[in-house]
C-alpha positions, 0 to 999 in steps of 0.5 A, a space after each residue: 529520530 528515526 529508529 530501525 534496524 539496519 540488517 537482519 542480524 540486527 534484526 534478530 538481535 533487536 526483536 527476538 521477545 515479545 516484550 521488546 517487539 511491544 515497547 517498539 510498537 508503543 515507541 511508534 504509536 505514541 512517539 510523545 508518549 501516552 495519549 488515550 484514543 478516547 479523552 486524549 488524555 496524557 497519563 495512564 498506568 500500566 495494570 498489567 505488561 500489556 495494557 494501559 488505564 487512562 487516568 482521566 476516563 479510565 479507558 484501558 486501551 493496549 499498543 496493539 488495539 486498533 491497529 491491524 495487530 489488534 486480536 492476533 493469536 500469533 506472536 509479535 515476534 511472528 508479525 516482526 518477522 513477516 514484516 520484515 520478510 515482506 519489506 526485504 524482499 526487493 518483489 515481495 512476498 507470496 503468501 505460499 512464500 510467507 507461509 513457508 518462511 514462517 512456518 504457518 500452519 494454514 495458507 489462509 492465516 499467510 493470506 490474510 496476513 499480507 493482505 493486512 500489511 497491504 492495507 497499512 501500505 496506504 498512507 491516508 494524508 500523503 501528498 499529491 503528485 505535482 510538477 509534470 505528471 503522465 496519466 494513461 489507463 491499463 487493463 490489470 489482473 487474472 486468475 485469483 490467488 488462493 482460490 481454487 480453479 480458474 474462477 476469476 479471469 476477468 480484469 480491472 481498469 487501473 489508471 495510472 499517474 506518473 510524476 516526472 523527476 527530471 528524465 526519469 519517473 518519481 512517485 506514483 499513484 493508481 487506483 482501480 476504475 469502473 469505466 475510463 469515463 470523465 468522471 472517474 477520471 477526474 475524480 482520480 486526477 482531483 484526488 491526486 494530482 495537485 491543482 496547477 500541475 501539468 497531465 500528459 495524456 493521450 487523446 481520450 475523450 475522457 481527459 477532456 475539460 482538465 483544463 478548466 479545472 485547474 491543470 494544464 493538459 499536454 495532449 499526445 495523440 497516439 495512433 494505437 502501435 504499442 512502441 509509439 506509446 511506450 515512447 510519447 509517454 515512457 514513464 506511465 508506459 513502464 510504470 504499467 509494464 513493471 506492474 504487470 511483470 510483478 503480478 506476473 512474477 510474484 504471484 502467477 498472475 493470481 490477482 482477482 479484481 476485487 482484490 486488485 487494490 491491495 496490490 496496488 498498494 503494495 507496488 506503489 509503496 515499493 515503487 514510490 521507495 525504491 531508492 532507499 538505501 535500507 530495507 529497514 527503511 520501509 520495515 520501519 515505515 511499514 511498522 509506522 503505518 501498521 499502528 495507524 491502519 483499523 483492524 480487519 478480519 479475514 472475512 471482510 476483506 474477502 468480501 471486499 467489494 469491487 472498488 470503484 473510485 477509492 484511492 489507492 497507493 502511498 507517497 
């Protein structure tokens, strides 16, 4: 069953101690009960309010270890609310915003927090897009958010695949590229678009031999005028816009490349969510990935790496 809370003053009501926010956290990693992340064994007991002995290997292990909560010297409480906060707001949050919702001391901490819940917005076994499926490229990105001057205003290539649901656009998926060579490509279409499924693509060279590996390919050759592409392929096309708007509108365009599929994530889990009838909906599904999702510290993350053909994005 699934259990979340409806509206913010239930909310406030349900999470307002660090006792209760634990137990919810024990509630969604072990939904069976108890099971060692070592032996796998069944059984522990409690030796102190936060931690539990496995009575087979002994291992003591907590609800936080191992998930991105693990280490944090902030109250639950706080991460409660900041995931709420995040999940709430139908465009999300700055970490300027964030920051001054919660009343953190330092941008860094806001920062490092939401690049955190991005990373849980990835669902590693989600499914794969099928059916009618557009695929296109876009170039993404500009100016870093939190650093200081104008140091980062390159952009990435983000190739984009949106599902057809009836006339309108279904689930999507994106990933960050080097290059819109072949293999890139297909390594992005194997990964997440079904075998058997129809890809919609434009003329590029770079589609070409879909179809001998599994797909059917409807080609539409574009002549280069933006509206006859928005047009011939409307549901990539406003997948791209809507993103580019995001960037744009909640965070000034502030989003370096190496950093780019933190962001993508989060847009695809909005996007793919969209018609949900709560916002606890997805704090409870963003709470559900946070229990699965390893930890990381700030400066791994801001040493990421330029991504090159990583998937990227939740069903």
């Amino acid at each position: 069953m699934e259990d979340y809370p409806r509206t913010v003053q239930e909310f406030e009501q349900r999470f307002s101690t660090e006792e209760a926010c634990r137990a919810y956290l024990v509630s969604l990693r072990w939904p069976e009960g108890f099971r060692c992340p070592q032996c796998k064994g069944t059984k522990a007991v409690l030796v102190r309010a936060t931690l539990f002995q496995c009575c087979d290997c002994r291992r003591q292990t907590s609800a936080t270890a191992g998930t991105i909560f693990q280490d944090t010297r902030k109250p639950l409480v706080m991460w409660f609310r900041a995931m709420w906060y995040v999940t709430s707001q139908k465009n999300g949050a700055s970490a300027l915003s964030l920051q001054r919702v919660l009343g953190l001391g330092s941008y860094e901490t806001a920062w490092t927090w939401l690049h955190k819940l991005r990373r849980a917005m990835i669902r590693p076994d989600r499914d794969r897009l099928s059916g009618w499926v557009e695929v296109d490229e876009t170039m993404v990105g500009g100016l870093e958010e939190g650093v200081a001057g104008r140091q980062t205003e390159s952009k990435a290539l983000v190739v984009i695949a949106a599902q057809a649901d009836g006339p309108g656009t279904g689930r999507i998926r994106m990933r960050v590229i080097e290059d819109a060579s072949a293999a890139s490509l297909y390594s992005f279409v194997k990964d997440c678009i079904d075998s058997g499924s129809t890809i919609h693509t434009d003329g590029w060279q770079g589609y070409a031999g879909l179809e001998t590996k599994g797909y059917h390919r409807e080609i539409t050759r574009l002549r280069g005028r933006r509206k006859e592409a928005s047009t011939l392929m409307p549901r990539v096309h406003r997948v791209a816009s809507l993103l580019k708007r995001w960037i744009l509108g909640t965070h000034q365009g502030a989003v370096a490349p190496r950093h780019l599929p933190y962001y993508l994530d989060e847009f695809t889990f909005r996007f793919n969510r969209r018609r949900s009838k709560s916002r606890g909906k997805l704090f409870f599904r963003l709470m559900q990935q946070a229990v699965s999702t390893p930890p990381a510290t700030y400066d791994t993350m801001v040493k990421r790496p330029k991504p090159a053909i990583q998937p990227v994005g939740v069903s």
